[in-house]
C-alpha positions in Angstrom: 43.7 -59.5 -26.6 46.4 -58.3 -28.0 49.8 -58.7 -26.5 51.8 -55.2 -25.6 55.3 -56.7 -24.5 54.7 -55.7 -21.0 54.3 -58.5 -18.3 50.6 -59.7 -18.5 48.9 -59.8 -15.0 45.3 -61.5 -15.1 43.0 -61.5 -12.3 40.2 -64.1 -11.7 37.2 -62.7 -10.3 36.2 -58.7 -9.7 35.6 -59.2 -5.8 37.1 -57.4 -2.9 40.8 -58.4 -3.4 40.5 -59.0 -6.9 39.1 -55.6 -7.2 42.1 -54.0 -4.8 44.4 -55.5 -7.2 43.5 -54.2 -10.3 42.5 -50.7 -9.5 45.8 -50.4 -7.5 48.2 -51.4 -10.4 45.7 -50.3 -13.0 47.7 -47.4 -13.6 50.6 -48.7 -13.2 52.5 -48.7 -17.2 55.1 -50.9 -16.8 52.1 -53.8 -16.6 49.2 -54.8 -18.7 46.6 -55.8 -16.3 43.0 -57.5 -17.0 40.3 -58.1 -14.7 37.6 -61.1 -15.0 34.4 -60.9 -13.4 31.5 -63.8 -13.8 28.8 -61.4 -12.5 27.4 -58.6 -15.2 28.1 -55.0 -15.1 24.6 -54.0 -13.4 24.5 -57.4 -11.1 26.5 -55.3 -8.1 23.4 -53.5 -7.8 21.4 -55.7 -5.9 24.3 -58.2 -5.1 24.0 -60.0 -1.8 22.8 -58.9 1.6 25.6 -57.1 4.2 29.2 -57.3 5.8 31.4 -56.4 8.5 35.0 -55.7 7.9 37.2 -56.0 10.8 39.4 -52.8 12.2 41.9 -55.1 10.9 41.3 -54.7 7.2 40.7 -50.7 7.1 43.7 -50.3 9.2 45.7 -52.1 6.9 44.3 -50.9 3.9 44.5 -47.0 5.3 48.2 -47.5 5.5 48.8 -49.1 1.6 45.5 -47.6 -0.4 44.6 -44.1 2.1 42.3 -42.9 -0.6 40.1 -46.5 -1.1 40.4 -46.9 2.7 39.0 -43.0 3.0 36.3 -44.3 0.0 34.7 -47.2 1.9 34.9 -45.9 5.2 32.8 -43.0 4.0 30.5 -45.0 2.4 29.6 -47.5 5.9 28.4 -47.3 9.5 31.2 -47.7 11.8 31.5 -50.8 13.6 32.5 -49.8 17.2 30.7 -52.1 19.8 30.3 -56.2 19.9 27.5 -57.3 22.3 26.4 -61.1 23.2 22.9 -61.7 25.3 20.5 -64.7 25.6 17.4 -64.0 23.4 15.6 -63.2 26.6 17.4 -60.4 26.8 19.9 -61.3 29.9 23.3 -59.5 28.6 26.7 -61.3 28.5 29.3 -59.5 26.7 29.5 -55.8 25.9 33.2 -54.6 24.1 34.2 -51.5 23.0 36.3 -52.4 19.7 38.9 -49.9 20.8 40.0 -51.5 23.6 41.4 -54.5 21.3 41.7 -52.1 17.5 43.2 -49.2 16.9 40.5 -48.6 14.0 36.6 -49.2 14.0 35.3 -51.5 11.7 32.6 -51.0 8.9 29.5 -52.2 8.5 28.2 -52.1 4.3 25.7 -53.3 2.1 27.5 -56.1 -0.4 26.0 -53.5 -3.3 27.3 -50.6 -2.1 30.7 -52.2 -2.0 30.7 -53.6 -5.3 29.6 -50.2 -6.5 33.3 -48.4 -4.6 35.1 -51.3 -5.6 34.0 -52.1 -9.4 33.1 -48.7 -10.5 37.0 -47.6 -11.1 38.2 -50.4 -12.8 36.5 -49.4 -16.3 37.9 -50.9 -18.7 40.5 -53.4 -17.0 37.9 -55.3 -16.3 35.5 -58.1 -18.4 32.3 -58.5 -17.4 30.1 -61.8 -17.8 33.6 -63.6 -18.8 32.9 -67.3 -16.7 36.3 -68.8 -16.5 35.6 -72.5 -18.5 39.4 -73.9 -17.5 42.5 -73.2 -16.5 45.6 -74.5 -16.1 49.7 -74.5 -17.3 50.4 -73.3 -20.9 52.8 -75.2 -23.7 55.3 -72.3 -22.5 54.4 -73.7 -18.6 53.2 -70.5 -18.1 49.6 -69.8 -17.0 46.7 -70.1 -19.2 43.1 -70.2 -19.0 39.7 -69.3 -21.3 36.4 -67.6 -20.2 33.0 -68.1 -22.0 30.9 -64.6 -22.7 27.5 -65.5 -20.7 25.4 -63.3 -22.9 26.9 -64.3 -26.5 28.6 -68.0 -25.4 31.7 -67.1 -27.1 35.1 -68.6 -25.6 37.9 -66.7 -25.4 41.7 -68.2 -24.8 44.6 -66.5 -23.5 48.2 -67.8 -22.4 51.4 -66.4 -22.2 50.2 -65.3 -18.2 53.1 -63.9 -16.1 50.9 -64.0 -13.5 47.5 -65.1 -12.9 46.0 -64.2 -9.6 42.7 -66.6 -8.6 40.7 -63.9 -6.7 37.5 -65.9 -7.8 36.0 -67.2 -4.3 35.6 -70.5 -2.4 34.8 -72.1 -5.3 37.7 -71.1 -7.1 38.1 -72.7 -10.6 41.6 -71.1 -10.7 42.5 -73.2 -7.4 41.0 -76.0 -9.0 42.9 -76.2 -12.7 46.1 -75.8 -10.9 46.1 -77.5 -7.6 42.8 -79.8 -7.7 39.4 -79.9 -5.7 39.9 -78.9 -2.0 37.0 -81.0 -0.1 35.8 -78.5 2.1 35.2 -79.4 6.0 31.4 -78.7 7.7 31.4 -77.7 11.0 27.7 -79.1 11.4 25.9 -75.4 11.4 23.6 -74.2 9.1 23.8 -69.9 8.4 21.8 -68.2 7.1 21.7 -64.4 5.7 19.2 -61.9 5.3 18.7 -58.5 4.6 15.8 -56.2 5.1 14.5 -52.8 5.3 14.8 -51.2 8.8 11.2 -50.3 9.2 10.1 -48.7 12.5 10.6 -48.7 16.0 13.9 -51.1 15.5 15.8 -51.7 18.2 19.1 -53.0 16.2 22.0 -50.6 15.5 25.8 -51.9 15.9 26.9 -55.4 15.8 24.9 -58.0 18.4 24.2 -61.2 18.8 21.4 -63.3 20.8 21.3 -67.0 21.4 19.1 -69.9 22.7 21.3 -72.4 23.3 23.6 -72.7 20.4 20.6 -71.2 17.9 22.5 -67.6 17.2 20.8 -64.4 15.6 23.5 -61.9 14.9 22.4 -58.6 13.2 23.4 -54.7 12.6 22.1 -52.1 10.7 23.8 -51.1 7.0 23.6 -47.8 5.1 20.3 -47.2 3.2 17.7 -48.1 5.9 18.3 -52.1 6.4 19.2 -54.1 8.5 21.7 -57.3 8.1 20.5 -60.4 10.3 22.5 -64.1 10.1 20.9 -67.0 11.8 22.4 -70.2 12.6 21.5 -73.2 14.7 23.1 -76.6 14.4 23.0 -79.8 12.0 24.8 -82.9 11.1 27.8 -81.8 10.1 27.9 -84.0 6.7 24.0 -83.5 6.1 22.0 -80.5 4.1 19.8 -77.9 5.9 16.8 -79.6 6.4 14.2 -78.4 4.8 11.6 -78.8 7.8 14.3 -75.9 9.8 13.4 -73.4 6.9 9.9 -73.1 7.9 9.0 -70.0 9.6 7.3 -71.8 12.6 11.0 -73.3 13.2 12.6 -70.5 13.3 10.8 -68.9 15.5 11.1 -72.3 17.7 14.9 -72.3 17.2 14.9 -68.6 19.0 12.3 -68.7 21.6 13.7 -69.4 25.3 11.9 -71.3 27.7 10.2 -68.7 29.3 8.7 -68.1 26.0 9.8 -64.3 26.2 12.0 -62.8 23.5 13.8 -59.6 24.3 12.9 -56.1 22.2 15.9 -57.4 19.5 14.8 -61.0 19.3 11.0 -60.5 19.2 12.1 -57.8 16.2 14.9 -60.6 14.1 12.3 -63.6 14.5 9.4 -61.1 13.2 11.6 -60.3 10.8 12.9 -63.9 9.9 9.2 -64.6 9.9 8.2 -62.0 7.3 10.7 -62.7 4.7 11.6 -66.3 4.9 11.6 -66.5 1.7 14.5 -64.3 0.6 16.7 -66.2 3.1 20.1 -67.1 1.4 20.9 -70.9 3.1 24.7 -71.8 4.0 26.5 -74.3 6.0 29.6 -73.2 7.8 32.6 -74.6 6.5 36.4 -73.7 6.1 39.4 -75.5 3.9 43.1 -76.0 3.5 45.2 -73.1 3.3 46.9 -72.4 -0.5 48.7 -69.2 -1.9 49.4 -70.6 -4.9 52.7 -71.3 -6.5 54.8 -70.3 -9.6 53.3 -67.8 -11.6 49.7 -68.3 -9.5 48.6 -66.4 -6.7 45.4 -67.2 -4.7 43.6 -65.0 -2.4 41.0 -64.3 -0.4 38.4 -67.0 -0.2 40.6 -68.9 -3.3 43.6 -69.3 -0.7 42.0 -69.6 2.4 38.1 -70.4 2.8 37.4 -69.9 6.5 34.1 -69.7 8.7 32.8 -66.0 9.1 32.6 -66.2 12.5 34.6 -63.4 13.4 33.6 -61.3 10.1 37.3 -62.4 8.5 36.7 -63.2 5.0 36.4 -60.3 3.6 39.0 -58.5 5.6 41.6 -61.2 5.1 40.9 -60.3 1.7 41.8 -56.8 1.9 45.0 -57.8 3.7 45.6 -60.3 0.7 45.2 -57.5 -1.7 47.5 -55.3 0.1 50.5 -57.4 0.7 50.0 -59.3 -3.5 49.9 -55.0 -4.9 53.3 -54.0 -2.3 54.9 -57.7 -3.8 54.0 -56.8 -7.3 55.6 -53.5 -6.8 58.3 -54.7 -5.4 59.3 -57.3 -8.5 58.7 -54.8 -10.9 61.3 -52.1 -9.4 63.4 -54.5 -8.7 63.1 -57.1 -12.1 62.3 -59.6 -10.3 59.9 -62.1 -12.2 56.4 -62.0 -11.4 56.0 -65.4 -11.4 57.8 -64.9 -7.5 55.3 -62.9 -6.1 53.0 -65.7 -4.8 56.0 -67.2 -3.1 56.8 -64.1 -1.6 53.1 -63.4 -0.5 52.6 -66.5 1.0 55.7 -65.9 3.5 54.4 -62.9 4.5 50.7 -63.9 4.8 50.7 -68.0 5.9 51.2 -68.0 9.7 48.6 -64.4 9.7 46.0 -66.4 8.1 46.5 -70.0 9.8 46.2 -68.0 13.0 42.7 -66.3 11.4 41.6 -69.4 9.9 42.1 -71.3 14.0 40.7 -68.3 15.8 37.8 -68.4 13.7 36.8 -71.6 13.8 37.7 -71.5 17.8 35.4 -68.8 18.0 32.6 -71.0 16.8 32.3 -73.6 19.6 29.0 -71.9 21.1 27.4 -72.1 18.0 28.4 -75.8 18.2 25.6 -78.5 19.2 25.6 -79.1 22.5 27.1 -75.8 23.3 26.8 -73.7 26.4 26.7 -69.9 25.4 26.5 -68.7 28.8 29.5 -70.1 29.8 31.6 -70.1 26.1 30.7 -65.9 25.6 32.1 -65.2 29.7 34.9 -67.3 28.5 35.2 -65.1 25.5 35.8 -62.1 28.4 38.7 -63.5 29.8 42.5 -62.6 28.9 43.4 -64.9 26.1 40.1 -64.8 24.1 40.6 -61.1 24.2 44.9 -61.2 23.7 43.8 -63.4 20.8 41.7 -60.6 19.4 43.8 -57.7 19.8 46.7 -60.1 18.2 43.7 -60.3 15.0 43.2 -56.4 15.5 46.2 -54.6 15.8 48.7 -57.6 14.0 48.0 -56.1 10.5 50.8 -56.5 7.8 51.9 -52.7 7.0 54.0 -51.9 4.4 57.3 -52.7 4.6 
């Protein structure tokens, strides 16, 4: 690539922040920006299964991007209630997300999100690049070089005034610079699924059902499907074993005592059943906490790999992207050298996310082995579950 004498900006991965990023300074001529995605140009299409994105995210992206925030929310189902019940059906928790936001969330299909995200970046970004290493240059600035998955060809560039690792949990930015980050299990499998809606179905907004700690949450996405996550409990340092990915355990894992599944249950498990093999397995776990430093920013998932408990990765990644464009701004008004901005992003964003990252993981104990969800969701109703989530809600970072 040829060097213009403007500062260079690279960006590691084409994913929600990453995306953010680029388009928003895209335009921008006082900076030569380039985008590097793993996935190919048509992969978006049928990336994934579905999301939520907190009230937090779209409020905070309606005040620094209006017309991306306008974009998605268009695009989604709005994300205005959060119910809890046993899987026979006895309720336990019904809020109304205005009572702790100030915004509804979202609801999307991963696809359709790629496709609003991806879509304006044309030529700013490379597709099929996969990042081989990276790591300080001979000028101690950043470098790093990306194989071409379809021709095998490596590429090398260096002289990076800033190099922003946007590229996921498994961030091979994160790693050239700052070394492996062992993640931590929380001993629960999750798994994802998405299918089409079908008839008489009973799920619309957000809900979840458990048995015991065994958890079903699903809610519909555009296009006629429906997102379901299952989870139910293992040792925490072992795999998902492979006897629990068998339909008949599934439908174990959900099936109360009484033997009586409410309308929504009876429908996930049927579900579950159907299309067990299209099930995406995970294991919940969450890492250290790490912006960067000198001339490297991390975000998102990168930075700050936390358990999607409360739907917070991807709208921590939206705040990321937010606060990294206004601090880029901000240095190049001001001539400030880019290779600040991840200092400066990390004061602003470090005790938001360690709070996210805690609340998160807090929120997870009736999901935990062992765990009561009768008694942890009524203890989710009381005052400082709830202070705790309008803090998450309504805390965004606006511009300054």
């Amino acid at each position: 690539m040829t060097r213009s004498g403007r500062p260079r900006i690279v960006v590691a991965g084409a994913g929600i922040a990453g995306s953010l990023i680029a388009d928003a300074l895209g335009a921008d001529p006082r900076v030569e920006i380039l985008c590097l995605e793993r996935a190919q140009a048509v992969d978006h299409a049928e990336a994934g299964t579905g999301l939520n994105i907190g009230p937090n995210a779209i409020a905070c992206l309606a005040a620094h991007m209006p017309e991306r925030a306008a974009a998605i929310v268009r695009a989604s189902l709005p994300w205005r209630r959060w119910t809890i019940a046993l899987t026979d059906g006895a309720p336990l928790f019904d809020l109304d997300l205005s009572d702790v936001a100030d915004h509804a969330g979202i609801r999307i299909r991963w696809a359709e999100l790629y496709q609003l995200l991806r879509v304006p970046l044309g030529h700013r970004v490379i597709y099929g690049a996969e990042l081989v290493c990276a790591g300080p240059g001979r000028d101690g600035r950043p470098m790093l070089a990306w194989r071409d998955r379809c021709r095998s060809d490596v590429e090398t560039m260096s002289g990076i005034d800033l190099l922003i690792g946007a590229d996921g949990r498994y961030s091979r930015v994160r790693t050239g610079f700052f070394g492996e980050d062992a993640p931590r299990f929380l001993g629960v499998c999750l798994y994802r699924l998405l299918f089409p809606v079908g008839e008489d179905c009973p799920i619309d907004d957000y809900g979840q059902w458990f048995n015991g700690p065994n958890r079903l949450l699903a809610y519909r996405v555009p296009g006629g499907f429906v997102y379901c996550a299952g989870s139910f409990p293992i040792p925490p340092d072992a795999p998902v074993p492979e006897a629990m990915k068998r339909p008949e355990a599934l439908r174990a894992a959900y099936t109360p005592q009484s033997g009586s599944l409410s309308a929504e249950a009876g429908f996930l498990v049927a579900a579950i059943e159907r299309h067990t093999d299209e099930i995406h397995w995970a294991r919940l776990q969450d890492g250290t906490i790490h912006f960067g430093a000198a001339g490297v920013l991390l975000v998102g998932d990168a930075a700050h790999p936390m358990v999607p408990t409360l739907g917070q990765g991807a709208t921590q990644a939206v705040e990321d992207a937010c606060v990294a464009v206004e601090e880029i701004r901000a240095a190049l008004d001001t001539g400030r050298p880019l290779a600040e901005v991840p200092a400066r992003v990390a004061a602003r964003r470090a005790a938001r996310v360690r709070f996210v990252v805690d609340f998160s993981r807090e929120a997870t104990d009736t999901m935990l082995a062992g765990a009561d969800p009768r008694a942890g969701t009524l203890k989710k109703r009381e005052r400082p579950f709830m202070e705790k989530l309008e803090r998450l809600y309504r805390d965004v970072p606006l511009p300054a």
